[in-house]
C-alpha positions in Angstrom: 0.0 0.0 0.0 2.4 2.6 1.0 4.8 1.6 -2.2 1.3 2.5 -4.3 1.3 5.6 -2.2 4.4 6.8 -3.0 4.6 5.6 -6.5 1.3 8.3 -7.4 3.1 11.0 -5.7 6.4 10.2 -7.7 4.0 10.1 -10.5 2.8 13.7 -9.0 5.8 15.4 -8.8 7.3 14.4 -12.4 3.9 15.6 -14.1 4.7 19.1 -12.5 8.2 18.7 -13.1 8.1 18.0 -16.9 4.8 20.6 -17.4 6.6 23.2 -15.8 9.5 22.2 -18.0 7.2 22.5 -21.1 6.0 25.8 -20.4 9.2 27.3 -19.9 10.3 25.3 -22.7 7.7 26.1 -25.0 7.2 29.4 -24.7 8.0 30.7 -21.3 12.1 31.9 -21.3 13.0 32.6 -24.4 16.1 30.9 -24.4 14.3 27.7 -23.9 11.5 28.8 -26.3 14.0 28.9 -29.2 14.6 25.5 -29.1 11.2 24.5 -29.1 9.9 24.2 -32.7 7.4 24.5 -34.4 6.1 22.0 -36.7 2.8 22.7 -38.1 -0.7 24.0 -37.1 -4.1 22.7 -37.7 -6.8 25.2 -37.5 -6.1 27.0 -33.5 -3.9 24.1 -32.8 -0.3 24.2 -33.1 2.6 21.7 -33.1 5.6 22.1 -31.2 8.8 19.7 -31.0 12.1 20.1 -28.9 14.4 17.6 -28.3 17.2 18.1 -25.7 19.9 15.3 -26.3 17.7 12.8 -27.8 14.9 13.3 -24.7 11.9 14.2 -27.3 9.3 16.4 -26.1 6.1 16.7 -28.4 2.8 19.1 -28.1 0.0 20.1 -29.3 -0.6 24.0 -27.6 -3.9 26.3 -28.1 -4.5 29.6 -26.8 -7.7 30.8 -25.7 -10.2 32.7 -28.2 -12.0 34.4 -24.7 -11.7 35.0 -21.6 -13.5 36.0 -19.1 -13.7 38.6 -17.1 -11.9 40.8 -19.4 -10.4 43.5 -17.1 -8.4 40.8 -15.5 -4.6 41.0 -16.2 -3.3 38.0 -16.9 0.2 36.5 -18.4 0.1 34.6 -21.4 -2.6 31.6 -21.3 -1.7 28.0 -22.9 -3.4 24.5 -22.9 -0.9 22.1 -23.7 -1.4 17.9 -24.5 2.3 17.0 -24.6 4.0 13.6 -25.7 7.2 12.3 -23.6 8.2 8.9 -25.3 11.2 8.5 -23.6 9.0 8.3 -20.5 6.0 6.5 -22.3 4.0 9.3 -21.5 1.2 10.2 -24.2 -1.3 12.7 -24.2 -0.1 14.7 -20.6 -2.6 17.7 -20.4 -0.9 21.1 -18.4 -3.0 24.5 -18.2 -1.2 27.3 -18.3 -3.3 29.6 -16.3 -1.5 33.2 -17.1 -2.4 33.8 -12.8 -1.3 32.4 -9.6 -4.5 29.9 -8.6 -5.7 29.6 -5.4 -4.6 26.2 -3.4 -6.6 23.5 -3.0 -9.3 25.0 -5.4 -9.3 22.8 -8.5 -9.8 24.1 -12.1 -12.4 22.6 -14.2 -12.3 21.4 -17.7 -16.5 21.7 -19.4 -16.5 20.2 -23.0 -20.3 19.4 -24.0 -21.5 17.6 -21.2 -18.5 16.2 -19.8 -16.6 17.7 -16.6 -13.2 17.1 -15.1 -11.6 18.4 -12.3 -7.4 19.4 -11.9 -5.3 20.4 -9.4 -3.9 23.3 -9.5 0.2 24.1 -8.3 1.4 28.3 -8.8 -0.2 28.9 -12.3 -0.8 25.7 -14.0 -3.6 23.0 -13.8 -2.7 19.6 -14.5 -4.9 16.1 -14.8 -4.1 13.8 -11.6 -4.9 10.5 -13.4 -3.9 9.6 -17.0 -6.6 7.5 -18.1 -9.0 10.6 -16.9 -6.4 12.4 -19.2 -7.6 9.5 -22.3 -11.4 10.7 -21.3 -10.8 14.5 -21.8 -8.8 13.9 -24.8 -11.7 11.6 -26.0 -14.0 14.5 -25.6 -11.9 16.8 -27.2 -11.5 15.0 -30.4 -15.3 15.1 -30.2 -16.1 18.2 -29.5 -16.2 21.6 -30.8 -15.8 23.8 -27.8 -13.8 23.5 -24.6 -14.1 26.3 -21.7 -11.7 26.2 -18.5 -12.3 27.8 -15.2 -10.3 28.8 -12.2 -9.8 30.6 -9.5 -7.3 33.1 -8.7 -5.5 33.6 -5.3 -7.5 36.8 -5.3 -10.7 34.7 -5.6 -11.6 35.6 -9.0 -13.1 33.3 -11.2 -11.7 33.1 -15.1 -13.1 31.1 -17.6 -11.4 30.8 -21.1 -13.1 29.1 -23.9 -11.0 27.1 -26.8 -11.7 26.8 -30.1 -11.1 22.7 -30.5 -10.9 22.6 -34.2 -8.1 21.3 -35.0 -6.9 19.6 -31.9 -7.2 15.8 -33.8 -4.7 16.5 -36.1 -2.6 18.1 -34.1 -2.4 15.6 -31.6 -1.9 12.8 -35.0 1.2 15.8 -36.0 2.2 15.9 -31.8 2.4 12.0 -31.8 4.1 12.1 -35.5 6.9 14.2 -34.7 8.2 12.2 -31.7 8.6 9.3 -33.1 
């Protein structure tokens, strides 16, 4: 039992490692962000590669097309579905929030009539589970429209919506160019 126990939160902590990686990576320091390239783009989906000494990192990265409230100032917002095949790791959702979230409030994920909850660490939001990762990515193949909500540390509730056409192809492209 505890060997379970500490095997999730291993799991835990890599998942924030390596999307905190990716978003500094991607398009965070621009140092970093040089080396991240990009590959192609399906309709408000982009493809991103980077490959640091053979470690292949692949994504697929959307920015919002609203938010709301829109007097809030926030940093740059990102939704990423990344690829790690050194790590067997496919499909890894990280939300880049553009705000510091409030702990232990989680963010939500609405596409049609399906729901998920994420924990939330500084400003990103990240799935706890993969196979609840293989659901939303289900739903986002299949849907048109995604919308994610959360709360700042100020108590403010955001809620940007995502355009999701594109997102199958780009995740075929993410998959393509890591292999």
């Amino acid at each position: 039992m505890i060997q379970g126990m500490l095997r999730g939160r291993l799991s835990q902590m890599k998942k924030l490692f390596w999307a905190g990686f990716l978003i500094a990576a991607g398009l965070g320091m621009p140092a970093l962000g040089q080396t991240a390239n990009q590959v192609e783009k399906h309709g408000d989906w982009a493809v991103y590669a980077h490959d640091a000494g053979g470690k292949k990192t692949c994504f697929a990265v959307a920015k919002p097309r609203a938010s709301r409230p829109k007097n809030v100032k926030r940093d740059p917002i990102y939704f990423y579905v990344s690829n790690w095949p050194k790590d067997n790791v496919t499909g890894e959702i990280s939300i880049k929030m553009g705000y510091p979230l409030k702990p232990g409030v989680p963010a939500k994920i609405k596409i049609s009539a399906k729901s998920f909850d994420l924990f939330t660490k500084a400003e990103g939001a990240y799935v706890e589970k993969s196979d609840v990762e293989k659901q939303i990515v289900v739903a986002m193949k299949a849907g048109a429209v995604m919308v994610v909500q959360g709360r700042s540390i100020r108590g403010t509730l955001t809620s940007d919506e995502y355009s999701l056409t594109g997102i199958s192809k780009a995740l075929d492209g993410a998959a393509k160019a890591c292999q």
